[in-house]
C-alpha positions as CSV (number, residue, x, y, z in Angstrom):
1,X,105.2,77.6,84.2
2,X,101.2,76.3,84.3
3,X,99.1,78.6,86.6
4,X,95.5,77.2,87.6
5,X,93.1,79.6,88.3
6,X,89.7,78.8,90.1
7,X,87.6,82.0,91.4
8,X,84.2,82.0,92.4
9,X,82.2,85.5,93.0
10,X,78.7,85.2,94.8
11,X,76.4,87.9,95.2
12,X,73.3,88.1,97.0
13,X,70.7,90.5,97.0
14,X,68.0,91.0,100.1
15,X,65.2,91.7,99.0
16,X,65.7,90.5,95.6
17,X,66.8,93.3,92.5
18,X,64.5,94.1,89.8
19,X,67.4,93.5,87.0
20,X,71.1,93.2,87.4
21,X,73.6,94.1,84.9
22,X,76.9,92.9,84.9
23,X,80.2,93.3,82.4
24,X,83.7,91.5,83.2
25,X,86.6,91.3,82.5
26,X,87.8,87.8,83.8
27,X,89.1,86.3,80.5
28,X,93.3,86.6,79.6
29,X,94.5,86.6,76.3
30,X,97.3,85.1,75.0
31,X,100.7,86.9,73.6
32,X,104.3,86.3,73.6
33,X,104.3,86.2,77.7
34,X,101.6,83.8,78.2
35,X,99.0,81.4,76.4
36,X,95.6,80.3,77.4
37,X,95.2,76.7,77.6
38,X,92.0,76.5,78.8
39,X,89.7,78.9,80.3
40,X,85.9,79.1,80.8
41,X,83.8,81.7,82.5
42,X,80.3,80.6,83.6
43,X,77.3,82.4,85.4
44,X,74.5,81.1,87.7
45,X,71.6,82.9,89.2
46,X,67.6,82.3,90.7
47,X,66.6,83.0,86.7
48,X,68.2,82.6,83.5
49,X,71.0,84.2,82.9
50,X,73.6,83.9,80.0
51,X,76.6,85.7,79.0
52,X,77.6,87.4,75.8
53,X,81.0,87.7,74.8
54,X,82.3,90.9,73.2
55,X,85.9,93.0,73.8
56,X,85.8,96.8,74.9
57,X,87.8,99.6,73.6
58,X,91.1,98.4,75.2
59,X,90.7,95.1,73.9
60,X,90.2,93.4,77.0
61,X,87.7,90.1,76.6
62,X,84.6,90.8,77.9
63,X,81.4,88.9,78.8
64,X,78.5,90.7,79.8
65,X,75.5,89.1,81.6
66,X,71.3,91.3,82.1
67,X,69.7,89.6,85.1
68,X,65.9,89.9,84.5
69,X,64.8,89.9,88.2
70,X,63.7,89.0,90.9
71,X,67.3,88.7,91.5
72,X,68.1,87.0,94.9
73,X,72.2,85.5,94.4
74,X,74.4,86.0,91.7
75,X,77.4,83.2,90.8
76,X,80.2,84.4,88.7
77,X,82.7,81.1,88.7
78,X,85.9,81.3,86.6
79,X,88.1,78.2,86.0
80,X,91.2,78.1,83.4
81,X,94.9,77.7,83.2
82,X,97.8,79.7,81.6
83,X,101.3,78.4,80.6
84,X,103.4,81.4,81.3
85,X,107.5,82.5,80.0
86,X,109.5,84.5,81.2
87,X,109.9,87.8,78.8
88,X,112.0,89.9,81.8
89,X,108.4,91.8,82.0
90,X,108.2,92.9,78.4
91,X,104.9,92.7,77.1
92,X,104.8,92.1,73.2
93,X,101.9,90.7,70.8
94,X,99.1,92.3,73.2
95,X,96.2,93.6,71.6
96,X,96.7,97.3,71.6
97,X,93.8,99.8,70.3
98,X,95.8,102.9,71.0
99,X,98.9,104.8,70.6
100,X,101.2,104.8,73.7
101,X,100.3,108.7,74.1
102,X,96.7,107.7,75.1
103,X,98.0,106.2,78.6
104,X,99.6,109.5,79.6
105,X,95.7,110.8,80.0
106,X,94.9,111.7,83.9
107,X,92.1,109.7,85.5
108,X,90.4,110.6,88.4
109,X,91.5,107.8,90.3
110,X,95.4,108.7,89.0
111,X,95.7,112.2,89.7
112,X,98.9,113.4,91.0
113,X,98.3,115.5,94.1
114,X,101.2,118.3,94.8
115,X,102.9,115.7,97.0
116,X,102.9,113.4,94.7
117,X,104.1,114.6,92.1
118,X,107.4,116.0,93.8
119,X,107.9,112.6,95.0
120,X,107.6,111.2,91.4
121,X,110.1,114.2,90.6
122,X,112.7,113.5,93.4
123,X,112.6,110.0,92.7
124,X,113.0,110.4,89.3
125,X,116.1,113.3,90.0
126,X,119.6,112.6,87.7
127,X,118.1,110.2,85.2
128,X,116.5,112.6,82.8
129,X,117.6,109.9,79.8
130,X,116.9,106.7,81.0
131,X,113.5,105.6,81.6
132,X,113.9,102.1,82.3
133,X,116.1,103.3,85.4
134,X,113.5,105.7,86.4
135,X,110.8,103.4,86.6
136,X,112.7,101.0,88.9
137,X,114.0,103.2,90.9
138,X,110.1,104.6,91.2
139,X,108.9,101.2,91.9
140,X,111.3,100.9,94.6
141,X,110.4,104.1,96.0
142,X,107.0,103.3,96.5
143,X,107.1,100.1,98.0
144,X,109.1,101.4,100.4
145,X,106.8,104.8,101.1
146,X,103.8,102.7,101.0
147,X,102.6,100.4,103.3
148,X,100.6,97.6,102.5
149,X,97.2,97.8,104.4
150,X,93.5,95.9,103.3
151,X,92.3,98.2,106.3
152,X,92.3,101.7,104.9
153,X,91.1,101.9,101.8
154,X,88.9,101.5,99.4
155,X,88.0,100.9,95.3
156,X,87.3,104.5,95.3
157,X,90.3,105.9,96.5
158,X,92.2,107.7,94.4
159,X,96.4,107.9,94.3
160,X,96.7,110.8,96.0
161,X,94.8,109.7,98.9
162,X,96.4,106.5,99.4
163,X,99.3,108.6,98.6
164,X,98.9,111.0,101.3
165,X,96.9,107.6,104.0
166,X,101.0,105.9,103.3
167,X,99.1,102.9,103.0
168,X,96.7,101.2,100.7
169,X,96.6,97.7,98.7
170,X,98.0,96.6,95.2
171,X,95.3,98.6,93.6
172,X,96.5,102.1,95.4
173,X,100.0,101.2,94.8
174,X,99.7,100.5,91.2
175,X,97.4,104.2,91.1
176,X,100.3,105.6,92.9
177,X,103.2,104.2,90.4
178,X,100.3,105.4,87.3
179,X,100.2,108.8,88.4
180,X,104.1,109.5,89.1
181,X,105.1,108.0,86.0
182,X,102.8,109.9,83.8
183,X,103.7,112.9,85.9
184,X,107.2,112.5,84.6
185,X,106.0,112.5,80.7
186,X,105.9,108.2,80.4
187,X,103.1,106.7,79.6
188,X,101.1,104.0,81.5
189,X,98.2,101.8,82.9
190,X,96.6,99.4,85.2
191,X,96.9,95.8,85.0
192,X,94.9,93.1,86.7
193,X,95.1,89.9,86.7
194,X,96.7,87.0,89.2
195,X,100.3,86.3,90.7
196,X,100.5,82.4,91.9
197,X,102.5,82.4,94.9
198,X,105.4,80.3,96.5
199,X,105.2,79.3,100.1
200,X,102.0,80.9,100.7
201,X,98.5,80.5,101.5
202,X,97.0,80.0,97.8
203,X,93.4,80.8,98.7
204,X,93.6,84.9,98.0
205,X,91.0,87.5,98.7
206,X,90.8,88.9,95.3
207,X,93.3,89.3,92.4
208,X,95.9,90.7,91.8
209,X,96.9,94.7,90.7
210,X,100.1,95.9,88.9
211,X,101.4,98.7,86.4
212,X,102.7,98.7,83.0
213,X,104.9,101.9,81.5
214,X,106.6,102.4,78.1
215,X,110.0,102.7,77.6
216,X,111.7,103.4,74.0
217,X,113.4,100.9,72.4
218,X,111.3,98.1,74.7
219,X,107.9,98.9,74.5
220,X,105.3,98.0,77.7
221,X,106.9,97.0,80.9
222,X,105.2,95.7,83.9
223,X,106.0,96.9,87.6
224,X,104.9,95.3,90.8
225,X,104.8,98.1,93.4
226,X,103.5,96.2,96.0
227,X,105.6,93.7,95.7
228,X,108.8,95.7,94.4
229,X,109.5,93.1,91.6
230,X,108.7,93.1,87.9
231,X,106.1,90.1,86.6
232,X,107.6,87.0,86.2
233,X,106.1,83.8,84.7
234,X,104.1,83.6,87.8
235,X,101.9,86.4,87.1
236,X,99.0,85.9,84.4
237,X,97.9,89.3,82.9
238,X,93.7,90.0,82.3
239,X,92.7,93.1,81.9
240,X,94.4,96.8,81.7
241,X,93.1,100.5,81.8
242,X,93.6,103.7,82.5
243,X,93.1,102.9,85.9
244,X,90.6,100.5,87.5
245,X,87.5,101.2,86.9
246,X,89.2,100.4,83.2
247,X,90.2,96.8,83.7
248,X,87.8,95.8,86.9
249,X,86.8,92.0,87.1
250,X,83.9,92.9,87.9
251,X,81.3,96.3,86.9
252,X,77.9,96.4,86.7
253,X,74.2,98.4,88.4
254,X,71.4,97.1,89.4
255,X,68.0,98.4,89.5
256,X,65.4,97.6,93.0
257,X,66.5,95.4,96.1
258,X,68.0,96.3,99.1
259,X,71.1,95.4,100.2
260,X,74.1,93.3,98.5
261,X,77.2,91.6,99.9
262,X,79.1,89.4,98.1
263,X,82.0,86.9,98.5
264,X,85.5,86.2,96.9
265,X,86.9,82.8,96.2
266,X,89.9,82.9,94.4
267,X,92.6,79.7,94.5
268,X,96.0,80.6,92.1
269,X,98.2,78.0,92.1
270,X,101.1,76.4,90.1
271,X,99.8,73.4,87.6
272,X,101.9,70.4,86.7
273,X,102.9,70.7,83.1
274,X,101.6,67.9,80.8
275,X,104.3,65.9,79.5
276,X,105.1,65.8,75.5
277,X,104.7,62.6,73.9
C-alpha cells in the first residue's frame, strides 16, 4: 500500500512573539514495515525562518526551526508518501537507542492510578506466560472501557485521568494501554504517526496515536486501542516516546505576544502505486 500525506499547521500570534522556537517530529523513517518514498517538511513565516535537521535521543528525525521575531503566523506544511507491508504489527529494523527495559520507566502522563492498575491486573488474570495474549486481551479491554470523546480532554491529561473521565481520544487511550502494560512488568511506548482510512472522511483533525509493547521471542508490537486493531499497512509510523510529550509533532516556546491559536490540516489518503517497467 502507498499512503499520501499532506498536513499543514498554521499558527498565528496577536500581537506578534518576540522569538519562537519550534522542534518536530513530522519525518517517518523507513524499516522493514514501511519505506519513505518521498517526504519533505517545509516552514514559512513573516521573517526568515529555516529548519535544521538533527534526531533526538529516541532516534526520531527531527527538524527544528528559531523564529527571530516579530512573529505574527507560523506555517509548518508536510507533504510525503510511504509504501507500507504488512509485518502482522511487528516492528523490526527501527532505529532503537535503548534497551527494551528503558520503556518500563513511569511518565507523568503514564502513571497508573490505583484503578488502573487493578484493571490492567484483572485484565491481564490467567495468562501469567503469555504476553502476546495479554496485550490483546488489554487492548480489547480498553476500547471497550473507554469511550472515544475529542470533548473531554486534553494534551495534558494524564492516563489515569482519562482513565478515571472513561473517555478521552487516541492519545489517552494509548497512555491508558502504556501505563497497564508497564504495570504488568512489559515494556512499552507511544507512537504517532497517521492511519489512512477506508470509507471515511480523509480530511483528519490531527494524527494519529497508538502503542507499541515487547513481547519475547517477537520483539515491538503495535496496538490500536482506539480502534481495537493492531497497525496494518495502512498505518505509517513517525515518532515514539515514553509518552507524548516524547514523540509530539509539534513542541516548542515562545518568548513575548499575546495570544496564539492555530489550525490543523491534515489529508491521509491511499496513493496509486507506480507501475514497474
Amino acid at each position: 500500500m502507498r499512503v499520501r500525506v499532506d498536513h499543514l499547521t498554521t499558527y498565528r500570534y496577536q500581537p506578534p512573539a518576540k522569538a519562537v522556537l519550534q522542534v518536530l517530529r513530522l519525518s517517518p523513517r523507513s524499516h522493514e514495515g514501511q519505506n519513505v518514498v518521498r517526504w519533505r517538511v517545509s516552514a514559512e513565516a513573516d521573517v526568515e525562518v529555516q529548519l535544521r535537521r538533527g534526531e533526538d535521543a529516541l532516534g526520531n528525525v527531527t527538524q527544528t526551526a528559531f523564529l527571530q521575531g516579530p512573529v505574527s503566523g507560523l506555517a509548518l506544511r508536510v507533504e510525503g508518501e510511504v509504501e507500507t507491508w504488512d509485518t502482522r504489527a511487528v516492528v523490526r529494523g527501527a532505529a532503537e537507542r535503548f534497551p527494551v527495559e528503558a520503556y518500563l520507566r513511569e511518565t507523568g502522563l503514564t502513571a497508573p492510578s490505583p484503578e488502573l492498575a487493578a484493571f490492567a491486573e484483572e485484565v491481564a488474570a490467567g495468562d501469567e506466560a503469555e504476553v502476546l495474549a495479554r496485550l490483546h486481551r488489554l487492548m480489547l479491554a480498553i476500547r471497550g472501557e473507554i469511550a472515544f470523546d475529542t470533548h473531554e480532554t486534553q494534551t495534558t491529561t494524564t492516563a489515569a485521568e482519562a482513565f478515571a473521565l472513561k473517555r478521552g481520544v487516541c492519545q489517552d487511550l494509548s497512555h491508558i494501554f502504556i501505563a497497564a502494560a508497564r504495570r504488568l512488568g512489559i515494556p512499552a511506548r507511544y507512537v504517532s504517526g497517521h492511519l489512512a482510512r477506508e470509507g471515511e472522511a480523509i480530511e483528519q483533525d490531527a494524527a494519529h496515536a497508538w502503542a507499541e509493547a515487547y513481547a519475547p521471542d517477537l520483539g515491538w508490537i503495535g496496538f490500536d486501542a482506539t480502534n481495537g486493531i493492531c497497525p496494518t499497512p495502512a498505518y505509517v509510523r513517525v515518532a515514539i516516546g515514553l509518552d507524548y510529550l516524547g514523540a509530539a509533532p509539534v513542541r516548542g516556546a515562545r518568548t513575548g505576544g499575546g495570544a496564539e491559536t492555530m489550525d490543523v490540516r491534515l489529508r491521509v489518503s491511499h496513493a496509486a502505486l507506480q507501475s514497474q517497467s
